[in-house]
C-alpha positions in Angstrom: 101.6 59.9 76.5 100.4 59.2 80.0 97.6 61.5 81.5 97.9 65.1 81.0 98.7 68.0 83.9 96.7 71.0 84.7 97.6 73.8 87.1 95.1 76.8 88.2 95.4 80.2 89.0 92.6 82.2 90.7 91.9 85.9 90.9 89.2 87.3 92.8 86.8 86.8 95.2 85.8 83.6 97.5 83.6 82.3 95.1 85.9 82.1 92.5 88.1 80.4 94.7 85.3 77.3 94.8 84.6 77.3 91.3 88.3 77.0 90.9 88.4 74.1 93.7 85.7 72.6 91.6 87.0 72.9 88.0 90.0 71.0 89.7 88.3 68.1 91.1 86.3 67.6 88.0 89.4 67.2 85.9 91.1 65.3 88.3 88.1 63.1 87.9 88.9 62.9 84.1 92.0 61.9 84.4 94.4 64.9 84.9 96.7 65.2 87.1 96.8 68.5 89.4 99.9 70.4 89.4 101.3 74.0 91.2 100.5 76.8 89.3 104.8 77.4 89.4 105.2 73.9 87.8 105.4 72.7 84.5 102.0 71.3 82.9 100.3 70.9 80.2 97.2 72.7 80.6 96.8 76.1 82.5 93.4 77.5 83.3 93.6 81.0 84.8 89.8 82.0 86.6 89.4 85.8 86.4 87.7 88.3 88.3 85.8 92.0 86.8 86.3 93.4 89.9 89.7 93.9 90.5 91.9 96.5 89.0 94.3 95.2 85.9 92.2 92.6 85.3 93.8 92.5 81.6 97.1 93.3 82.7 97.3 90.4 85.3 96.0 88.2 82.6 98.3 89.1 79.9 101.0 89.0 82.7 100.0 85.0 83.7 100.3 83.7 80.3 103.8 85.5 79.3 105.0 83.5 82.7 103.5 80.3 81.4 104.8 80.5 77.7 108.2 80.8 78.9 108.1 78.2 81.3 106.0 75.3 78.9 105.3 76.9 75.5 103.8 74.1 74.4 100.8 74.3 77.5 97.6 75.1 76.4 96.3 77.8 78.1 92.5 78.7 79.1 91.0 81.7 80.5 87.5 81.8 82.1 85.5 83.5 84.6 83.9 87.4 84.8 86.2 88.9 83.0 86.2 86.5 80.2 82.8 86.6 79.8 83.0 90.5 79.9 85.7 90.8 77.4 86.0 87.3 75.6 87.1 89.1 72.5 90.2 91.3 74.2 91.5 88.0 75.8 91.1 86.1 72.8 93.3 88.4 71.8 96.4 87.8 73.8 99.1 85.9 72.3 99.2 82.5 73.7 95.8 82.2 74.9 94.1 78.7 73.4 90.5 78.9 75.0 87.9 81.6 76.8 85.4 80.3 78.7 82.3 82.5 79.3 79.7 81.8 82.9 77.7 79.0 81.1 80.9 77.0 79.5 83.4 77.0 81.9 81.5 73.7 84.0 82.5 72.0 80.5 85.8 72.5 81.2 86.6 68.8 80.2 85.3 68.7 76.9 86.3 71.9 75.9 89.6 70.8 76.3 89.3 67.5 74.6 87.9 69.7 71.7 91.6 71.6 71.5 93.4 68.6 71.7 91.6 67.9 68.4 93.1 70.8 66.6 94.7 70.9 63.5 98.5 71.3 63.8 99.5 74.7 64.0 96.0 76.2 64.4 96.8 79.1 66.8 93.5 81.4 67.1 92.2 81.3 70.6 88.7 79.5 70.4 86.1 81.5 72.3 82.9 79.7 73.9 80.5 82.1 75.7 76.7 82.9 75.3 74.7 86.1 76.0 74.5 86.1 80.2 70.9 86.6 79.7 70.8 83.3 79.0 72.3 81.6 81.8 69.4 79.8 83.6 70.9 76.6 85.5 72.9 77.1 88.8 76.8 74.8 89.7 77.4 74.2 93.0 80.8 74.7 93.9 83.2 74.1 97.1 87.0 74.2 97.5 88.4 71.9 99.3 92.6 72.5 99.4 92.1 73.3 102.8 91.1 70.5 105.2 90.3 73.3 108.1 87.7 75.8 106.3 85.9 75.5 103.1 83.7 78.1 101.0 80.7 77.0 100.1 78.8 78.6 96.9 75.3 78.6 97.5 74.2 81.5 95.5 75.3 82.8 91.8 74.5 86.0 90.1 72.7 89.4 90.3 69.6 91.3 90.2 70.5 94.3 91.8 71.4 97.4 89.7 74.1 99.1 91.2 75.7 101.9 89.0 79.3 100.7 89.7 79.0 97.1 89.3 79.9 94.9 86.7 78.9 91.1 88.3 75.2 91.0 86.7 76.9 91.5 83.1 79.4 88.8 84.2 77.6 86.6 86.0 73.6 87.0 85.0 70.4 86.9 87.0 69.9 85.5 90.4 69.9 82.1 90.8 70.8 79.2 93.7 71.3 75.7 94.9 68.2 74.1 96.2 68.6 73.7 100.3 68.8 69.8 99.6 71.9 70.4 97.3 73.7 72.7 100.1 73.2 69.9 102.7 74.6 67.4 100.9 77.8 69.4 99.5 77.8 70.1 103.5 78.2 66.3 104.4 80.7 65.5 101.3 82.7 68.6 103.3 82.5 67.0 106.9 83.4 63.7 105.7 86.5 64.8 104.5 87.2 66.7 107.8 85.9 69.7 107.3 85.4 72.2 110.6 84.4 74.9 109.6 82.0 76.3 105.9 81.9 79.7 104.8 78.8 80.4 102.8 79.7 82.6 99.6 77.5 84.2 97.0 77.5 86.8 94.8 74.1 88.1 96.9 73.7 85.6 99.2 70.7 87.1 101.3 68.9 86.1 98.1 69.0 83.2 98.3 65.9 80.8 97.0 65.6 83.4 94.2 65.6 81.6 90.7 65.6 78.0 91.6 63.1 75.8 89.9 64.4 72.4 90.7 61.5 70.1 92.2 58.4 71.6 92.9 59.7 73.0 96.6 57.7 75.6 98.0 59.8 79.4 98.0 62.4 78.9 100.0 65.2 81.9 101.3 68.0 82.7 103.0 66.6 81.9 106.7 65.3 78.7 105.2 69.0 77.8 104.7 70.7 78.6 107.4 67.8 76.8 109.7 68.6 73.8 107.7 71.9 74.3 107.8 72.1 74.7 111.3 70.8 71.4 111.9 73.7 69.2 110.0 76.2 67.0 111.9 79.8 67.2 111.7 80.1 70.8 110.5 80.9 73.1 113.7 81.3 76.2 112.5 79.4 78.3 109.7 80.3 82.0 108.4 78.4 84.2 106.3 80.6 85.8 103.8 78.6 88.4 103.1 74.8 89.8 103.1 73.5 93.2 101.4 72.1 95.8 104.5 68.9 95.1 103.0 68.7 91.8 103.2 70.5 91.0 106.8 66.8 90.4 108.4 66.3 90.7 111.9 65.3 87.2 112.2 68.5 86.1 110.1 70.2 88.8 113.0 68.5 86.8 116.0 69.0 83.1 114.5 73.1 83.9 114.3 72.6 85.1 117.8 71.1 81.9 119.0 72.9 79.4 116.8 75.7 76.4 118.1 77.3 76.4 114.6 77.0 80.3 113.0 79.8 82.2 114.0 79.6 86.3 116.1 80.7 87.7 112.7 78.9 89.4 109.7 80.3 91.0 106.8 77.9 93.8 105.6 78.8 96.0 102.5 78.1 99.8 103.4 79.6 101.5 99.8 79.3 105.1 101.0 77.6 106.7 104.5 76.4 109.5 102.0 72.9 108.9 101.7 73.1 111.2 98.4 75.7 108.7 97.3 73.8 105.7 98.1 71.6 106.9 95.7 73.6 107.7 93.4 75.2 104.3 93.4 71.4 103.1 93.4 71.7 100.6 96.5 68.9 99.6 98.0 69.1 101.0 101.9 70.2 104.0 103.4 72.4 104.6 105.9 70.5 105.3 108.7 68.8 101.2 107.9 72.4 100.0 107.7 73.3 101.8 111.8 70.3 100.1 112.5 71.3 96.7 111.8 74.6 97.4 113.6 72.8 98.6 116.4 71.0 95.5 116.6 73.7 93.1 116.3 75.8 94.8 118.7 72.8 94.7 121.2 72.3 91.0 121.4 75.6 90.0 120.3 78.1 92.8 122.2 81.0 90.4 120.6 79.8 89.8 117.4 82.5 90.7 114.6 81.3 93.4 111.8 83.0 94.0 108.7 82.1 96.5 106.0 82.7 97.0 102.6 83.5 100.7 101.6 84.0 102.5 98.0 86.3 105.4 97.9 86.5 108.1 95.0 82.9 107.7 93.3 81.7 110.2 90.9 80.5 113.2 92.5 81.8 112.4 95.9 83.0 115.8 97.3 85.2 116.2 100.5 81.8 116.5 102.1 80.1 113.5 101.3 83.5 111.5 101.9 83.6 113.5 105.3 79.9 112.2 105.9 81.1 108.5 105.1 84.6 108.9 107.3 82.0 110.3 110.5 79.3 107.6 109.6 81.8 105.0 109.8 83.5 106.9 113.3 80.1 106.6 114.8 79.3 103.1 114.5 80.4 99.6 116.5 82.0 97.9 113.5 85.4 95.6 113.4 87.2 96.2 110.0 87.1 97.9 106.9 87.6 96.6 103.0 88.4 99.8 101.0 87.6 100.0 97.6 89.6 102.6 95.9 86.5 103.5 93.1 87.7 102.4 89.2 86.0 103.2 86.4 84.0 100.0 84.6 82.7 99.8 80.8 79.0 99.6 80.7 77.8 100.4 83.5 76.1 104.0 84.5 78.5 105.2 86.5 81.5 106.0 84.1 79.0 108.7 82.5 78.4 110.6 85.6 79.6 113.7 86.0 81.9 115.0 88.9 84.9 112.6 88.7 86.8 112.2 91.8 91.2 112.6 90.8 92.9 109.5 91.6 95.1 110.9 94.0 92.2 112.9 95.6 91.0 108.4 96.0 93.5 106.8 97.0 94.1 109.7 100.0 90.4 108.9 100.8 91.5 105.1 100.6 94.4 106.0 103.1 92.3 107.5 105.5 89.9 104.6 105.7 92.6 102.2 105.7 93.7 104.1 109.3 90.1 103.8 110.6 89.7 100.5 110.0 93.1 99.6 111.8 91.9 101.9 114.8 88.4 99.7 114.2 90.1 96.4 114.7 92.6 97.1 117.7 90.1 98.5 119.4 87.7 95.5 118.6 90.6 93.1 120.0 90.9 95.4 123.3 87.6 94.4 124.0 87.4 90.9 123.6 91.2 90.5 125.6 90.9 88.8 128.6 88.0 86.9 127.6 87.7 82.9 126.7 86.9 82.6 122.7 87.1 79.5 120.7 90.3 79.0 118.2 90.4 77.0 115.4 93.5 76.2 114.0 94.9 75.7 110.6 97.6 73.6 109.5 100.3 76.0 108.3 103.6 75.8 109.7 104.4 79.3 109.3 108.2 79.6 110.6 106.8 77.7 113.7 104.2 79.6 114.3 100.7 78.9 113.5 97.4 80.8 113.2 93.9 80.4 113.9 91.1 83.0 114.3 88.0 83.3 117.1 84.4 82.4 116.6 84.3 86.6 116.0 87.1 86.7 113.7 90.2 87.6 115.5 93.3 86.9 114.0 95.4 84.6 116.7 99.3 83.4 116.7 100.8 80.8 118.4 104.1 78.9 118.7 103.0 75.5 116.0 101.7 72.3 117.6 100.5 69.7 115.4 98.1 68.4 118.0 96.0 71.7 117.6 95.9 71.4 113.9 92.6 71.4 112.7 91.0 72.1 116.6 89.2 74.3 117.9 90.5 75.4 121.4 89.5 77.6 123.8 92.0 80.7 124.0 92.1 83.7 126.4 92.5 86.3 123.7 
């Protein structure tokens, strides 16, 4: 039997995307041999998220597709949702393995362990521990893409947020020490690497739980000084930093910096102040135009997305109406609706005042509309002007695409030259 196949699926969010990217290159380093997802191999690990809808249903749904194409594949689920729900997925027909937060870095001997299965032992095996006690923190970086690579620098939760899930799937707040991001930087610009996007599950906190060495405190503007300072990386995005924690020095640095990009992505949730509270975040809205405000003033082409949930209890037509005007009001790009969904254990499926579905996803509609008015008028204002391009490798039907330092999407008959440049481009 020569070495054994493995194939991945992800769902979710950027992060999961490295720790998928990750899991991969450490079995590779075992031995395995990486295959397509749509390709016959032995072992398939599907990586789930909490956060989207169907989570069970699009898990159930992967493993009927794999035992009719390889019945004999062993099959392993891991990620939020299997830490969430290790029981429920345990019991799907045809799953071998669940992998809670702490396990699924032992990927490799977890699987070695099945191998060692008595013959026609069929219960799933289930390896998770309490997410209280999750303590250490796994880098992580994909690296499928030669052109742009997320980089996890951050794991985990402290906030309480009534709608959220992520600390019961993913535990406290805890991150890489600034010497482990560097280095994970110059792995990625050896191998050719343009451009990192810096992913977290709360990345403006940064610093928060690490213990390696005796380093003095260290946070967010810590790292992206340092960061700022490596060779052979030219362009850095933030994926995403809480209202709260989007300083004004972090706001200035960006503005000043060769290698971090015009564009923030900064979750809003509701422009109902009463809802803010209600989904306990930590700012209200009048902080978050603030921050706007000051982006836009030094930085007139900076990119802004927002995050936006639709549809939480107790939102009337009034305090979406608040939200809808909030969002009107303010010099942002784009929009990523959330339509809200109900979540076991946390505070806000008791609430009173729940919002119909339809009564949602009209609410989703109507954001969805903004946000396309957002973004043309976003790309009106930068046309005509010079922005930097860097494109990816894609043949798409001839046509390849790239997007600006501030995040506009660009097309362009394919020329393999340009592959993996940045050019300048009248938008």
């Amino acid at each position: 039997m020569g070495n054994r196949s493995v194939a991945f699926y992800t769902l979710g969010c950027k992060l999961n995307f490295s720790e998928t990217s990750t899991l991969s290159r450490s079995l590779e380093a075992e031995g395995f041999v990486k295959k397509e997802f749509e390709e016959e191999a032995d072992v398939y690990v599907i990586n789930t998220c909490s956060v989207t809808e169907n989570a069970d249903r699009e898990c159930r749904m992967l493993v009927r597709r794999i035992r009719r194409r390889a019945p004999g594949a062993n099959v392993v689920i891991t990620g939020c949702y299997a830490q969430l729900k290790p029981q429920e997925i345990a019991g799907i027909e045809g799953v071998d393995l669940v992998l809670g937060a702490a396990e699924k870095f032992n990927l490799a001997q977890h699987l070695d362990q099945l191998t060692k299965r008595p013959e026609g032992h069929s219960e799933a095996v289930v390896s998770s521990c309490d997410i209280e006690e999750i303590k250490g923190f796994n880098s992580s970086f994909s690296s499928n893409d030669r052109t742009r690579a997320f980089l996890k620098v951050q794991d985990g939760c402290d906030y309480t947020c009534s709608f959220c899930t992520i600390p019961l799937a993913r535990g406290h707040s805890r991150s890489d020490s600034i010497e482990g991001v560097l280095e994970n930087m110059k792995v990625l610009a050896d191998s050719g690497v343009r451009e990192i996007v810096l992913t977290g599950i709360n990345l403006g906190d940064f610093g928060k739980g690490y213990d390696g060495g005796k380093s003095k405190e260290t946070n967010f503007y810590d790292l992206i000084q340092a960061m700022d300072a490596v060779n052979g990386i030219d362009r850095i995005r933030i994926s995403s930093i809480e209202p709260n924690l989007c300083s004004d020095e972090v706001i200035k640095f960006v503005a000043q910096s060769k290698k971090f990009q015009p564009h923030f992505h900064i979750p809003l949730q509701s422009g109902s102040d009463h809802i803010l509270g209600l989904m306990r975040r930590r700012y209200k809205s009048g902080l978050y135009a603030e921050r706007v405000e000051l982006i836009k003033s030094i930085m007139p082409h900076c990119c802004i997305g927002v995050d936006v949930i639709v549809g939480f209890p107790g939102e009337t037509d009034g305090h979406f109406k608040e939200t809808f005007d909030f969002l009107h009001g303010i010099d942002i790009s784009y929009l990523h609706v959330f339509t809200y969904s109900e979540r076991d254990n946390t505070l806000a499926v008791t609430m009173p005042g729940k919002v119909p579905m339809q009564v949602r996803n009209e609410r989703n509609k109507a954001l969805r509309n903004l946000s396309y008015q957002k973004m043309s008028y976003f790309t009106e204002q930068n046309r005509g002007s010079k922005r930097p391009v860097l494109f990816e490798g894609a043949d798409k039907n001839g046509m390849m695409e790239g997007y600006s330092d501030n995040y506009i999407k660009i097309q362009t008959p394919f020329r393999s030259e340009w592959v993996n440049q940045i050019v300048d481009w009248e938008i």
